[in-house]
C-alpha positions in Angstrom: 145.3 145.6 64.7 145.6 149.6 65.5 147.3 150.3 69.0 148.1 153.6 71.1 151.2 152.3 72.7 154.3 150.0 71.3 154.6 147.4 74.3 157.6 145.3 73.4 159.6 142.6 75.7 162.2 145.1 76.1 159.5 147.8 77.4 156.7 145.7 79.1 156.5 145.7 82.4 154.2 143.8 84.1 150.8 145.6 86.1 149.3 144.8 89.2 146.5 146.2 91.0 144.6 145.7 94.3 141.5 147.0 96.0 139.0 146.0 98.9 135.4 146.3 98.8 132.0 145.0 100.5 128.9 143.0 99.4 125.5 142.0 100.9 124.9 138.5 100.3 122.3 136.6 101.9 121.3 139.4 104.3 125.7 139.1 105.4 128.4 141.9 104.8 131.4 140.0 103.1 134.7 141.7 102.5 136.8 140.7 99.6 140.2 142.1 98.3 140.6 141.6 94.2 144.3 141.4 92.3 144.2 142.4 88.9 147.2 141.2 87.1 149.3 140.1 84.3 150.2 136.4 84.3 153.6 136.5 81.8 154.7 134.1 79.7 158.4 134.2 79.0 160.9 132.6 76.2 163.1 130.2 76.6 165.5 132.9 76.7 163.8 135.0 79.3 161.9 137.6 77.4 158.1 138.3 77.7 156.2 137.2 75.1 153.0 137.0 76.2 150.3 137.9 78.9 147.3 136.5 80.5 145.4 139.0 82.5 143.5 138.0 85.1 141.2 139.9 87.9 140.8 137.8 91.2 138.2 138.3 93.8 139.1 136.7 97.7 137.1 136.9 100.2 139.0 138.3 102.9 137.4 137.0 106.2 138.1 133.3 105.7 141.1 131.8 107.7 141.1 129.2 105.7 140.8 128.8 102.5 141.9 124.9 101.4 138.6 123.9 100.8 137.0 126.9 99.6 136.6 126.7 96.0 137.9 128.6 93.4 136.2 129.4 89.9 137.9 130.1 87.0 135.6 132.5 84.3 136.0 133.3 80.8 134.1 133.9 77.3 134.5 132.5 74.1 135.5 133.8 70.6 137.7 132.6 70.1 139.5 136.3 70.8 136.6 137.3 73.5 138.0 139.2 77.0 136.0 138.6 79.8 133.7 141.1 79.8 130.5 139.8 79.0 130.7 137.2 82.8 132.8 139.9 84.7 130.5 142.8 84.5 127.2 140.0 83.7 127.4 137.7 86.8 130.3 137.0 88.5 131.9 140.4 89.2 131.0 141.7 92.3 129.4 145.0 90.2 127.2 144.1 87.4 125.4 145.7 84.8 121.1 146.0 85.4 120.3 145.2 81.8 116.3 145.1 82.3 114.9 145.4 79.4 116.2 142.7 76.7 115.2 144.6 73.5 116.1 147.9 74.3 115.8 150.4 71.7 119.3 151.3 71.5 122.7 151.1 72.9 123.2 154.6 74.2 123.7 155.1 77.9 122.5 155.9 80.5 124.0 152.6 81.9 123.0 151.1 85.3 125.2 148.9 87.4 125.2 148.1 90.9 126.7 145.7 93.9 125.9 142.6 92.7 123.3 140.8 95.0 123.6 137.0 93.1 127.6 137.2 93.4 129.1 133.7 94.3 132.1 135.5 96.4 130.2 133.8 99.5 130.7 130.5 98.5 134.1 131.0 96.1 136.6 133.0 95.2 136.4 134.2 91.6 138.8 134.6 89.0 137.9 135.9 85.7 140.4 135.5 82.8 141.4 137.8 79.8 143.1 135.3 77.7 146.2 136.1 75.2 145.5 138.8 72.7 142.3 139.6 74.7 141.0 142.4 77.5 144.2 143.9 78.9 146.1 140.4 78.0 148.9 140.8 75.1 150.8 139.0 72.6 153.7 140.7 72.8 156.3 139.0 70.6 153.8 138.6 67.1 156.1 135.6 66.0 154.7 133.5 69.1 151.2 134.1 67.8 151.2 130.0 67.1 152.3 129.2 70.5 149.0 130.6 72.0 146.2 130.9 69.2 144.8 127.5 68.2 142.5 125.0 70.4 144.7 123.1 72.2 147.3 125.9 72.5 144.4 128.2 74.1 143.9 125.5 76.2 147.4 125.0 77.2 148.0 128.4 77.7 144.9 128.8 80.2 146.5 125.9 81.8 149.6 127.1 82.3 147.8 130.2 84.4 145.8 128.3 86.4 149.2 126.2 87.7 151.1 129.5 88.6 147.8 130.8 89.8 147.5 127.8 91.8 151.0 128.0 93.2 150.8 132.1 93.6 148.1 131.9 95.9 148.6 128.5 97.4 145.2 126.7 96.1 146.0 123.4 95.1 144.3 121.6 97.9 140.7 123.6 97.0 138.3 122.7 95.0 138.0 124.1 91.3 135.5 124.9 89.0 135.5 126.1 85.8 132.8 128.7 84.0 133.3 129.2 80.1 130.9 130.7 77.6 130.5 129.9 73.9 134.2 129.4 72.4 135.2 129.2 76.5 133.3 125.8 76.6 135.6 124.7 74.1 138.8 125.7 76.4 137.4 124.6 79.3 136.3 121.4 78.0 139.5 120.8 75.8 141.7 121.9 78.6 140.1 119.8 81.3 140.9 116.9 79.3 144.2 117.5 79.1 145.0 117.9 82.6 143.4 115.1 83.0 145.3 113.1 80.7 148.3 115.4 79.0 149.4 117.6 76.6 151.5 116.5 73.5 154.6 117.3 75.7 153.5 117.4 79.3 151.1 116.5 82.0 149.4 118.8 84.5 147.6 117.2 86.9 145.2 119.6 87.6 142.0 117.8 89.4 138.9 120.2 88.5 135.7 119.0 90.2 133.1 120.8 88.3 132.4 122.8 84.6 130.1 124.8 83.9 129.4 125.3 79.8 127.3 128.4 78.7 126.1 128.6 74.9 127.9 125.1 74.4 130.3 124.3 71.4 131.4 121.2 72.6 130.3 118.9 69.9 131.2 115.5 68.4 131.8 116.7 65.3 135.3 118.1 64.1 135.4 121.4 65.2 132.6 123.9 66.3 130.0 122.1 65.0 131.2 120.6 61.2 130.5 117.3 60.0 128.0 116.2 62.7 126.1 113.6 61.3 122.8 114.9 61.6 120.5 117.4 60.0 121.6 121.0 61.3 117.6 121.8 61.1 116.4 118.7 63.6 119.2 120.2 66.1 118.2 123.6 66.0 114.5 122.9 65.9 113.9 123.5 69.6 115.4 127.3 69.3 113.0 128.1 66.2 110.4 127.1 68.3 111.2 129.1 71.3 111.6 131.8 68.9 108.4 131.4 67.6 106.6 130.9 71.0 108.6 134.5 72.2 107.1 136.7 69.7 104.3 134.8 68.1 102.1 133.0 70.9 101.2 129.7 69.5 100.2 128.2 72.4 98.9 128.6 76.5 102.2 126.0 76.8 105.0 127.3 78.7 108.3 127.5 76.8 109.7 124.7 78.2 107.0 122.6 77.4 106.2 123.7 74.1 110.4 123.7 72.8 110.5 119.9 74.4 107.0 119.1 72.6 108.7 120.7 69.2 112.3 118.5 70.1 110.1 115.1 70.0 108.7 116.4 66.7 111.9 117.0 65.0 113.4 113.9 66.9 111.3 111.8 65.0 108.4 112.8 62.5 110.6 115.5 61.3 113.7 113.9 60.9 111.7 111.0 58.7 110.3 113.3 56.7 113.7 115.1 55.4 115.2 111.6 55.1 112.3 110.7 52.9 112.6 113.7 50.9 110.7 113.5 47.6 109.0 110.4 48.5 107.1 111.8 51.3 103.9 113.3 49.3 99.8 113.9 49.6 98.5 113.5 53.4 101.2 112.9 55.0 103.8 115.9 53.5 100.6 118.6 53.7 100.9 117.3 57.9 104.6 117.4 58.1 104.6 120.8 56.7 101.5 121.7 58.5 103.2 121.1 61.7 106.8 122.4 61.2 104.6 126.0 60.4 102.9 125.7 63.6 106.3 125.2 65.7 108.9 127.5 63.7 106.3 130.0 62.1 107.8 129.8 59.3 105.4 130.0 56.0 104.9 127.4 53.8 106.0 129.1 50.8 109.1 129.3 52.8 109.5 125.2 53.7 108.6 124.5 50.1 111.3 126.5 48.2 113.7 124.5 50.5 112.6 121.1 50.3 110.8 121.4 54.3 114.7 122.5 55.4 115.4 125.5 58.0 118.3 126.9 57.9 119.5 130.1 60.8 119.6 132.8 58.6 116.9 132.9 56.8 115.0 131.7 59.4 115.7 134.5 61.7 114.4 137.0 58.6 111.2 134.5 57.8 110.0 134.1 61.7 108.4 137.6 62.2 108.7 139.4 58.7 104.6 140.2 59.1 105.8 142.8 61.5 108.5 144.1 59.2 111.5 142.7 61.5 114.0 140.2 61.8 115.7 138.6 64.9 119.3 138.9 66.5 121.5 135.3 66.0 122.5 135.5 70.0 119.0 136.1 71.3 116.2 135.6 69.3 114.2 137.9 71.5 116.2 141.1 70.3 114.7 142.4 66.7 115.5 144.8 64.1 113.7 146.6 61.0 114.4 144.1 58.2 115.8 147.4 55.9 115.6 147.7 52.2 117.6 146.8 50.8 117.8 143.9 52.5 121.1 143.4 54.5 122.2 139.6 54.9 123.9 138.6 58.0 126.0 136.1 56.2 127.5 138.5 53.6 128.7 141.1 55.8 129.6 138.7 58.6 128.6 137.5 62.3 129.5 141.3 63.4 126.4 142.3 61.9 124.1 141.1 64.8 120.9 143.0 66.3 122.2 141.7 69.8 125.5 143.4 69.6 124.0 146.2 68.6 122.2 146.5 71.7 124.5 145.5 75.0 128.1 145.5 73.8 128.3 149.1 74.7 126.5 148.4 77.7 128.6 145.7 79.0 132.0 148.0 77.4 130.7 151.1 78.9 130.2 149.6 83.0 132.8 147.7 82.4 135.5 150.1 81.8 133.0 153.1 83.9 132.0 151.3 87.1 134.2 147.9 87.6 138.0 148.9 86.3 137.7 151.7 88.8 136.4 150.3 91.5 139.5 147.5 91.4 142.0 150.0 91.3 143.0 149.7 87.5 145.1 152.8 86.0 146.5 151.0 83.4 147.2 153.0 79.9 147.2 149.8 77.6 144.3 149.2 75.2 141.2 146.8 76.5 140.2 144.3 73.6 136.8 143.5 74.1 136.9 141.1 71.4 139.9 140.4 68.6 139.0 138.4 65.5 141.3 135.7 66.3 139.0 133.3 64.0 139.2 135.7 61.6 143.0 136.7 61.7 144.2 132.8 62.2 141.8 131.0 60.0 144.4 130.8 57.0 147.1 129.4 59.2 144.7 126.4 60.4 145.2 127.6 64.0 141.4 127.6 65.0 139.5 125.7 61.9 141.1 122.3 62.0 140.2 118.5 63.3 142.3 118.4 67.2 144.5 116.1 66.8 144.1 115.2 70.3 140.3 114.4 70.0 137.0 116.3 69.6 136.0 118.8 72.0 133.3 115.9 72.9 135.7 113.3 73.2 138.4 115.4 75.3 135.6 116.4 77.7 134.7 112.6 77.8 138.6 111.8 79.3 138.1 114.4 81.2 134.9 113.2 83.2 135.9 109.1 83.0 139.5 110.0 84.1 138.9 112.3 86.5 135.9 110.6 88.5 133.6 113.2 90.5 133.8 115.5 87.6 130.4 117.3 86.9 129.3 119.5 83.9 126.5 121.1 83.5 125.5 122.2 80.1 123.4 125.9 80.7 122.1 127.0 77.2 119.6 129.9 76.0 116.0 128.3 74.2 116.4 131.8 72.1 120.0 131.0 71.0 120.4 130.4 67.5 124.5 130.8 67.5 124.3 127.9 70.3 121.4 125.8 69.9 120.6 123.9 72.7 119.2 121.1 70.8 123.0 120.2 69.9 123.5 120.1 73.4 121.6 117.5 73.8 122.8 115.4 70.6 126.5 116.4 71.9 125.2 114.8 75.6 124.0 111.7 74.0 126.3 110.7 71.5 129.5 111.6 73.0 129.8 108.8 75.9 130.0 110.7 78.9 129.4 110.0 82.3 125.4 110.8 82.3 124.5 110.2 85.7 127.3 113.3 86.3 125.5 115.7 83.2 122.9 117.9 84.3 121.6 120.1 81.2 119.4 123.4 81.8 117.4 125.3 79.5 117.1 129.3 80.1 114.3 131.8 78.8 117.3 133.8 77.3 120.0 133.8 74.9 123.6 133.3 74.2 124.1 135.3 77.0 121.7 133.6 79.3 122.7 136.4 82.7 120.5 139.3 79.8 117.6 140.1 82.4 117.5 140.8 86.3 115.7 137.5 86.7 118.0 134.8 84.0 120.8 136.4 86.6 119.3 135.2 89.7 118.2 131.8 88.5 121.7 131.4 86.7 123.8 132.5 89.7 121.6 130.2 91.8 121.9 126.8 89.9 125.5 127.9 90.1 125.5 127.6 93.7 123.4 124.4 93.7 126.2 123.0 91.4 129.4 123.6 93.5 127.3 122.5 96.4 126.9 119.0 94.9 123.3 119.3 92.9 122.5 118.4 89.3 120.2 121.8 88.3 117.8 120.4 85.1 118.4 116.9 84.1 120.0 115.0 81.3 117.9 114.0 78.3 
């Protein structure tokens, strides 16, 4: 990867910023004082080889802060920097990102205070890990020390112990917020504090996670070998999608994507299991309905034996109009252009979503936010680094845990740490993260349900896209770490 500036353990030196500032929350001016700061990881021998950089937010009128809670915030990836939560939600600026399918990504940009922040309730940390946002690998040869799921998850939990001991917060509650690849950290590194690592414990009591565009499955790793039909699982986003931009119905989204989940749950599911055998009456109904909920042709169904698959779905759903829609949020289109230009061959880069509010999010991010915490810091910012991409032939990221599933380590974490919550917040537009696999993953992978809550979203991957996802989001947040179960379990 290109830099500007040769940081080596002989040259690094460690950054630290600070900076007050105000917010109006619930009709009450609260002060807050934010460290921004590398979290170093050393050698055996003393040298730097490694940073995580993290930006905190206190409130700075509170005495006492052993009970307040703490929440810990990152995205996925794996490779991600925090942007997307830091300058979405839980920054206390924020990006005013109105209109979802925005013709382009050019500024101007709006931000403002942010009036959903949780800084009343908790202090927030958001989290650049390794490689990532102002963090660093240093010393390349430790590159398998950090990048791989359990050492991700290690490494995050090595932060949040000097973190804890930094600013003297073990005795208050914490909670942790991870997006996409981050709900596998979170989920694989609750469950080994709550257990241990394969050469240490932690003991790190979390009370609540929060999972956002979930990858926690039961399957070996991001998703593979679930045993399941990939098109019954995603059948509930195809619907939405449908619903969105093609108005089948006076339903409302919820109740037309649950109507379309007891469909695929059942009649659907039969029907690809009977495959050939399913013929006359009864296939012309199958196929009749699966073209009223996805909106896909029948041409379409019958060239792949009544199977949907993502891609070409997203091209088939609203070709009338000449378009296809984004993989992240199915509400965010783009001319289908000739010649045709296939997601899959040129890679997940190549997404209509991206297009739109990675700019966006860069551009406030780096404009509005840095500044106002005090950051002068002439190092590059990685918004996102293709770790999948860069470690896939060493087996670091695309392997079985030996440790478990992500399901199964976020099972030890909620039946060994009792009081544990998570609640599962997923997009109905998602098609990276469907949230029909959420509720497979829920089911089938033995946790705790009566301590599950799982809420559905009239957004995306990114569910904080659009003034009003933010507010709902932030609020069921709140509800959360105040003890309630937002949605329900299915």
């Amino acid at each position: 990867m290109y830099t500007t500036e040769k940081i080596t353990a002989d040259t690094f030196v460690p950054a630290r910023f600070e900076a007050d500032g105000e917010l109006e929350l619930g009709g009450k001016t609260i002060p807050y004082h934010t460290v921004s700061e590398d979290n170093v990881f050393y050698s055996k021998d003393g040298k730097p080889i490694a940073s995580i950089f993290s930006y905190s937010y206190f409130r700075s009128d509170v005495e006492d802060r052993s009970s307040r809670p703490v929440i810990f915030g990152f995205n996925g990836g794996p490779g991600s920097s925090s942007m997307f939560v830091h300058a979405g939600f839980l920054g206390a600026k924020r990006v005013v990102y109105e209109e979802t399918d925005r013709p382009t990504a050019l500024p101007p940009y709006e931000a403002k205070d942010n009036p959903d922040c949780l800084l009343d309730i908790a202090d927030v940390v958001l989290v650049d890990p390794v490689g990532t946002g102002y963090g660093l690998l240093i010393d390349e040869k430790e590159a398998s020390t950090f990048f791989g799921i359990e050492e991700d998850a290690e490494a995050f939990l090595v932060f949040v112990e000097k973190w804890l001991h930094r600013y003297n917060r073990w005795l208050s509650p914490k909670y942790i917020i991870g997006e996409s690849y981050g709900c596998t950290r979170a989920s694989v590194a609750a469950g080994i504090a709550a257990t241990r690592s394969r050469e240490r414990a932690y003991n790190i009591a979390f009370d609540g996670i929060v999972l956002i565009g979930n990858t926690v499955t039961v399957g070996k790793y991001f998703g593979r070998e679930v045993p399941v039909e990939h098109a019954v699982l995603a059948f509930p986003s195809y619907a939405s999608i449908n619903w969105y931009h093609n108005h089948p119905t006076d339903q409302s989204l919820e109740e037309f994507a649950m109507e379309a989940k007891k469909f695929a749950d059942t009649e659907y599911l039969l029907a690809l299991y009977k495959g050939e055998s399913l013929q006359g009456e009864e296939r012309d109904r199958i196929i009749e309905r699966i073209c009223y909920y996805t909106g896909v042709s029948r041409q379409y169904l019958e060239e792949r034996n009544l199977r949907i698959d993502d891609a070409t779905f997203r091209v088939e759903v609203i070709k009338d109009k000449g378009c296809s829609v984004a993989r992240f949020d199915g509400r965010i289109t783009r001319p289908r252009y000739t010649p045709e230009t296939v997601e899959n061959t040129v890679g997940l880069m190549d997404d209509a979503s991206s297009d739109r509010y990675g700019a966006f999010f860069f551009g406030v991010l780096t404009g509005v936010i840095f500044p106002s915490l005090n950051i002068k810091l002439d190092r590059v910012y990685v918004p996102s680094y293709c770790m999948y991409d860069s470690y896939n032939k060493k087996d670091r990221w695309n392997r079985e845990s030996p440790m478990g599933t992500t399901g199964e380590q976020l099972r030890n974490a909620m039946c060994r740490m009792h009081g544990l919550r998570t609640f599962f917040a997923n997009g109905w537009y998602d098609t990276a993260t469907h949230i029909g696999i959420v509720y497979y993953t829920v089911n089938h992978a033995g946790l705790p349900m009566d301590r599950v809550c799982i809420k559905g979203y009239p957004s995306g991957h990114m569910i904080y896209i659009g003034e009003e996802n933010v507010k709902e989001l932030c609020s069921d947040i709140r509800s959360f770490i105040g003890g309630g179960m937002p949605g329900k379990a299915q």
